[in-house]
C-alpha positions in Angstrom: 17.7 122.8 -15.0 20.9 121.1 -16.3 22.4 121.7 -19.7 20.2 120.0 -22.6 21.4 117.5 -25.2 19.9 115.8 -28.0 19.1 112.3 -28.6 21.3 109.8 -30.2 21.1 106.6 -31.1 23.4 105.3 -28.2 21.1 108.0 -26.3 20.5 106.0 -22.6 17.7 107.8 -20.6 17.8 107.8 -16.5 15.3 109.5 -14.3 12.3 109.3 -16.6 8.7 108.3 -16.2 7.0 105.4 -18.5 3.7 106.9 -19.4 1.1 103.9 -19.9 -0.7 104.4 -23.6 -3.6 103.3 -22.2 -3.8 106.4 -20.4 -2.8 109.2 -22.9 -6.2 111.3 -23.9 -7.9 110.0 -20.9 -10.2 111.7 -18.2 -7.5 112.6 -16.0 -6.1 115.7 -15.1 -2.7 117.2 -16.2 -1.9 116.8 -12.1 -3.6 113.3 -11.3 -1.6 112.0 -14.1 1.9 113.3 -12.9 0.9 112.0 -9.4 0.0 108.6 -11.0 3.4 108.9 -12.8 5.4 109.3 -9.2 3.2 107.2 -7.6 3.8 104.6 -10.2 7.7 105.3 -10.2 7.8 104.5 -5.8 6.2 101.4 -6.5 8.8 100.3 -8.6 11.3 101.0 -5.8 8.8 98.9 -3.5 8.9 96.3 -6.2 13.0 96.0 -6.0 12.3 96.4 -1.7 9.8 93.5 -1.9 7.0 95.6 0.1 4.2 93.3 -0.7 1.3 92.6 1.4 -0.1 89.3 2.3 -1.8 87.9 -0.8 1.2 89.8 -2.7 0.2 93.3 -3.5 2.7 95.7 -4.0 2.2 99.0 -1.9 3.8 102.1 -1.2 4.0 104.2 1.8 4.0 108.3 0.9 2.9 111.0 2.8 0.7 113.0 1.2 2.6 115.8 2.8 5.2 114.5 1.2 4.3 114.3 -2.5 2.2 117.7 -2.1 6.3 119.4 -1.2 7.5 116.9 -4.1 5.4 118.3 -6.6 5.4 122.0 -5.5 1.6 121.5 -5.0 -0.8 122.3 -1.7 -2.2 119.5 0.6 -5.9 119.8 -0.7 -4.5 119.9 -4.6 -2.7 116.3 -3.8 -5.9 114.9 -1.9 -8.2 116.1 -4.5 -6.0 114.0 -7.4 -5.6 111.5 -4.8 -9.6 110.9 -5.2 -9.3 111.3 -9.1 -7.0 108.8 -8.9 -9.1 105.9 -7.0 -12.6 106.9 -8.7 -10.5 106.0 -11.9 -9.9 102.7 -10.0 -5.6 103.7 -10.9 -5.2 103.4 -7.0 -5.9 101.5 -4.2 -5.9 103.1 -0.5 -6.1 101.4 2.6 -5.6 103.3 5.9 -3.4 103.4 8.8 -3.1 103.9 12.4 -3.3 107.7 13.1 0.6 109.5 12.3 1.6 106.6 9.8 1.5 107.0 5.9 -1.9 104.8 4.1 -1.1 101.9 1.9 -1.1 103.1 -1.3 -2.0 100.2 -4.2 -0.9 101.4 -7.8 -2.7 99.7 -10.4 -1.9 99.2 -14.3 -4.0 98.8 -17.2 -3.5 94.5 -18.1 -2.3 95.5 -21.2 1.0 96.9 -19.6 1.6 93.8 -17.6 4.4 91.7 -18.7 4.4 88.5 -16.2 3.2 89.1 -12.8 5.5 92.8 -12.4 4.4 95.6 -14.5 7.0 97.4 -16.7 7.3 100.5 -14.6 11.3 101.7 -15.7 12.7 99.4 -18.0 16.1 101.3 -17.8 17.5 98.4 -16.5 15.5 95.4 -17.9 16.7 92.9 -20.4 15.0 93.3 -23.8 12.9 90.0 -23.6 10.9 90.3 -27.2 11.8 89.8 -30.7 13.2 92.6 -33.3 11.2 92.6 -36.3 12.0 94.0 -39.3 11.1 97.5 -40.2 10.3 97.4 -43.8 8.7 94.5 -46.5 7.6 92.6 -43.0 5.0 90.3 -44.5 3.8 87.2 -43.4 4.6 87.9 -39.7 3.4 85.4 -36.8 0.7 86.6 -35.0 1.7 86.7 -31.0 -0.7 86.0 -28.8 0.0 88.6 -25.4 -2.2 86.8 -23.3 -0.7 83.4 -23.0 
């Protein structure tokens, strides 16, 4: 592991993984959540590719062969969070000719939807809300999310 360094204020994080609130004390396992996490993180890079299917679904393509040598885990542990993950209904799988990776379908809880892409890295993503003060913040609008 490289050297480690505190945060500062001008602190600018790379290579991290947004965690959804919606998922933190869940049902999940400790594993089927860091799979959600990676899977969540390739779909961002299919976002930026464009790799959406006809009615506009974004998918991945990943081995599971793949992710199970990613995450230093076996085959069976990776297809057994695999089905955690789509009884929770967090993914989506549709199958392939034989030798060719499935479709994978990430879902996201509606509340972590901004638009029509969900906020997946926002490393490099304009700010697009208001800054409201900290303290002696009274009579604040109410904003409605879902507009």
């Amino acid at each position: 592991m490289e050297a480690l360094q505190f945060l500062t204020r001008g602190t600018k994080l790379t290579n991290y993984s947004v965690i959804p609130n919606d998922l933190h004390g869940g049902e999940l396992s400790s594993t089927a959540t860091i799979l959600y996490f990676n899977l969540l993180n390739r779909s961002n890079l299919s976002i930026t590719n464009g790799k959406a299917d006809e009615v506009g679904r974004i998918y991945i393509n990943y081995k599971l062969e793949d992710l199970a040598e990613e995450m230093g885990k076996s085959l069976t542990t990776i297809k057994e969070n695999m089905r955690e993950l789509v009884d929770a209904g967090l993914i989506k799988k549709k199958r392939m000719t034989k030798g060719r990776a499935n479709m994978i379908y990430v879902k996201v809880p509606e509340t972590n939807i901004i638009g029509k892409s969900p906020v997946v890295c926002t490393e490099k993503r304009p700010y697009k809300g208001r800054k409201l003060p900290l303290h002696g913040a009274k009579n604040l609008p109410i904003i409605n999310k879902k507009q």
